[in-house]
C-alpha positions in Angstrom: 93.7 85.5 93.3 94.0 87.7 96.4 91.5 87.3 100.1 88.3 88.9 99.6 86.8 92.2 100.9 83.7 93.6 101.1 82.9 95.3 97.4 81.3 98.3 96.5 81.0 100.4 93.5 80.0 103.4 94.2 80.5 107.0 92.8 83.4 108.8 94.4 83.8 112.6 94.5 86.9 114.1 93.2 89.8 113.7 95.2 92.6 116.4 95.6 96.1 115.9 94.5 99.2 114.2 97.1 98.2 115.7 100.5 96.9 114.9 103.8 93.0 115.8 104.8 91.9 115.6 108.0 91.8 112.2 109.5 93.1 110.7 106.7 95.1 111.2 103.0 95.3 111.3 99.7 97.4 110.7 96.5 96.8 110.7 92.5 99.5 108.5 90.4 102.1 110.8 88.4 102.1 111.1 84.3 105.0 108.4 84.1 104.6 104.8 85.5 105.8 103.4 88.8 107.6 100.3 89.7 105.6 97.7 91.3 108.3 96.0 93.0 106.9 92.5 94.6 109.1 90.4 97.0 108.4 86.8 97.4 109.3 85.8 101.1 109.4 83.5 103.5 110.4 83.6 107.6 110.9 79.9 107.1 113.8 80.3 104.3 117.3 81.3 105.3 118.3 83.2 102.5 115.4 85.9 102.9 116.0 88.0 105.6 118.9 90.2 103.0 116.1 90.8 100.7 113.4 91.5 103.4 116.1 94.5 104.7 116.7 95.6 100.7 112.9 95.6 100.3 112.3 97.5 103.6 114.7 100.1 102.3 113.7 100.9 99.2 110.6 103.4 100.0 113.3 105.4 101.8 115.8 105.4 98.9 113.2 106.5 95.9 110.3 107.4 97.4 106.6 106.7 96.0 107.4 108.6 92.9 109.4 106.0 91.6 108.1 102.7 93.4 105.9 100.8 95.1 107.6 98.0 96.9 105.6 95.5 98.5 106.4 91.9 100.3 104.2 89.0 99.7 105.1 86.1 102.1 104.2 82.6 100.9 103.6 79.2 102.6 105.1 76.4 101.1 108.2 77.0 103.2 105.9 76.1 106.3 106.3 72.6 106.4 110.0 72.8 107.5 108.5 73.7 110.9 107.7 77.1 111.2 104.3 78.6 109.7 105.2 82.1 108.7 102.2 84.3 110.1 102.0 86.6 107.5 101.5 83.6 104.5 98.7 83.6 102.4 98.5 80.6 99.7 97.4 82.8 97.0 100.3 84.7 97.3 102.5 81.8 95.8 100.1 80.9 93.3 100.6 84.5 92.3 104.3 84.2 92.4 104.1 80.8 90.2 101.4 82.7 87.8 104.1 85.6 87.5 107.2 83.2 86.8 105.1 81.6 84.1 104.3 84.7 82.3 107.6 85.6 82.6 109.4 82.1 81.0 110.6 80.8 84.2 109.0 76.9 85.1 110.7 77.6 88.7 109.3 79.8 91.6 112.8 80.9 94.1 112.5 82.3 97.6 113.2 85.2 97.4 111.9 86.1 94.5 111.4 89.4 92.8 109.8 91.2 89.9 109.5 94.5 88.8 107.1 95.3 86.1 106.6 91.1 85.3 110.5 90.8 84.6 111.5 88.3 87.9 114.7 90.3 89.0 117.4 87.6 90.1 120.2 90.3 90.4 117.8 92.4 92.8 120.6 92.5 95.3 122.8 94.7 92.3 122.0 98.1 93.0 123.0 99.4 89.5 120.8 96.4 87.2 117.9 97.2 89.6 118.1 101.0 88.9 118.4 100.4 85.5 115.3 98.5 85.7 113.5 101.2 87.5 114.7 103.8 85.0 112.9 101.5 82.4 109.6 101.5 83.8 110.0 105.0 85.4 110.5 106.4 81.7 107.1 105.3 80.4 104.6 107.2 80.0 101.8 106.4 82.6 99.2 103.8 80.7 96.2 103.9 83.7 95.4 106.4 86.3 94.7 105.8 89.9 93.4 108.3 93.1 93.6 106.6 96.4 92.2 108.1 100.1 92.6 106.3 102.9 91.0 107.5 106.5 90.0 106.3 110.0 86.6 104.1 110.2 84.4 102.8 113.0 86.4 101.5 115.7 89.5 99.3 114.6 88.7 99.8 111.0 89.6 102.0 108.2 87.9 103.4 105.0 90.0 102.9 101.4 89.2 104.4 98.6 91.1 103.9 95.0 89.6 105.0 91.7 90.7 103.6 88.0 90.8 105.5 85.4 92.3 104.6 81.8 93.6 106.9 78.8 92.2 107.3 75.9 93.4 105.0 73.0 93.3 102.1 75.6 93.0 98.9 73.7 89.1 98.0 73.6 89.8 94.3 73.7 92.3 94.6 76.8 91.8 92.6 80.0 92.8 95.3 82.3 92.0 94.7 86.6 92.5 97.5 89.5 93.7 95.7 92.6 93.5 97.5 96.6 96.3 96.7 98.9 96.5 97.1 102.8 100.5 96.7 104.0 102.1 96.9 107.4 105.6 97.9 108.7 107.5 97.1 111.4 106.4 93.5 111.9 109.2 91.6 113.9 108.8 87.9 114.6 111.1 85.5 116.8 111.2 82.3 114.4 111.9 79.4 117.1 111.8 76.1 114.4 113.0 75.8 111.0 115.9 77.4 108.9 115.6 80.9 110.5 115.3 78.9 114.4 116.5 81.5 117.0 116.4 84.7 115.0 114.4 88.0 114.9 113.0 89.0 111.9 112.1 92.4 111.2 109.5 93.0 107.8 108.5 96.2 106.5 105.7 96.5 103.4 104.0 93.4 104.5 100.7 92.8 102.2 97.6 92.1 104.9 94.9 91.8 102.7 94.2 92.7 98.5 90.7 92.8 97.2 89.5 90.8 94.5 90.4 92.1 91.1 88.0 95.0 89.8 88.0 94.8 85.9 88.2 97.8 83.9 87.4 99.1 80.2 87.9 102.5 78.7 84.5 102.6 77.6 83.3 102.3 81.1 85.1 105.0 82.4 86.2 105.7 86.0 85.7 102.8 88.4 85.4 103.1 92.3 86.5 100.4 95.0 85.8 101.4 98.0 86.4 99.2 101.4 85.6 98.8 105.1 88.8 96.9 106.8 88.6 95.6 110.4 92.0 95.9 111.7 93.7 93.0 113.0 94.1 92.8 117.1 97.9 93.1 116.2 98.2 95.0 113.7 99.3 98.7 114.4 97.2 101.4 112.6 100.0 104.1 112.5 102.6 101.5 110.8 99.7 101.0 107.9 99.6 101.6 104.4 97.4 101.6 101.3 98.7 100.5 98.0 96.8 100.5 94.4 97.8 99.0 90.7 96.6 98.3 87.5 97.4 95.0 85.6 97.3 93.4 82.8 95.3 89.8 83.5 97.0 88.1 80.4 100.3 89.7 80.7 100.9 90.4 84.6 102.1 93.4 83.3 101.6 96.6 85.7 100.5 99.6 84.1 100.8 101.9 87.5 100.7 102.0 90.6 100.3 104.2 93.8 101.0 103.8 97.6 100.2 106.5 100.5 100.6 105.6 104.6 101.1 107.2 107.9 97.4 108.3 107.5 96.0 106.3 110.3 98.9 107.6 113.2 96.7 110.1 115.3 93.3 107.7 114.7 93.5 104.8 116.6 
């Protein structure tokens, strides 16, 4: 589903509660859930730069407590003449996979969900906080502690561990995902629908690992990853993001996002 990382499972010591350390930080996932919020983009499609701003502002207007906002830009608006650089094909089959689980046979750009419903009144600021009170309100189902610190040269060292609650379902098909975003990308589009404009992007998805499953009987379970930084990309501007999912459903049990780690590292 997502571009593959190195994997490792090892044991990770106990990590402190929301805080910086030094060279790095840290963050545990609250008792109730957070919003996932996943915007389907394209720099090739002219109705997307409103909802690239909206997503952008939304870490500033309710903070990581209450979401974790994150913008997935697809490709199959590339062949109108621009190839969006920050693309990945998988991220439209997970956009398609999403629509599907939620009862829609058609994929829009943009495109949002928010806990697997697809949001088509997004721009409404009072149906989207109603849907963030929904998901905010329950209790949290999965348990996540995420580090994030400088590496070896251009790289950094993530760290997010799973944990579930007792009373989990034993037959559930439950996955931990890691996910390395960016801020302040700008692009000047010069062919297609958006020829001639300057697009800014904020929460822009670089790389997810490959799904980790977990089980309640197997207790806590580590990913930890090495990440070579991109020649473009700017460490201080990055951020980590974790969630659990459902792999039936799509439905996010929690999630957690920390950045601004990397700012005096590189």
């Amino acid at each position: 589903m997502f571009r593959r990382l190195s994997l490792i499972l090892p044991l990770l010591l106990s990590l402190p509660g929301h805080g910086a350390s030094a060279g790095g930080c840290e963050r545990r996932s609250p008792p109730h859930t957070v919003a996932l919020v996943e915007l389907y983009t394209s720099e090739g499609c002219s109705s997307c730069p409103p909802a690239d701003r909206w997503l952008g502002g939304l870490a500033g207007r309710f903070g990581p407590e209450r979401l974790v906002p994150l913008s997935l830009h697809v490709d199959y608006w590339d062949h109108l003449g621009w190839r969006d650089p920050y693309a990945q094909p998988r991220f439209g089959e997970r956009q398609r996979r999403l629509a599907g689980l939620s009862g829609s046979r058609t994929v829009y750009t943009p495109g949002v969900f928010a806990g697997l419903r697809e949001l088509r009144a997004w721009h409404d600021r009072a149906a989207f906080g109603r849907r963030l009170e929904e998901i905010n309100r329950q209790p949290a189902r999965a348990h996540i502690a995420l580090a994030m610190r400088p590496g070896a040269g251009r790289s950094l060292e993530a760290e997010a561990r799973f944990s579930l609650p007792a009373g989990t379902p034993a037959g559930a098909e439950l996955q931990g995902v890691l996910v390395l975003f960016e801020d302040g990308r700008v692009s000047r589009v010069r062919a297609g629908e958006n020829r001639g404009a300057t697009l800014a992007h904020d929460r822009v998805v670089r790389t997810c690992s490959p799904p980790l499953p977990l089980k309640a009987e197997a207790g806590t379970r580590t990913l930890r990853q090495a990440i070579a930084l991109g020649e473009d990309w700017d460490a201080a501007k990055l951020g980590l993001a974790a969630f659990v999912e459902d792999a039936r459903t799509g439905e996010v049990l929690q999630a957690v996002s920390l950045q601004g780690c990397l700012a005096a590292a590189h």
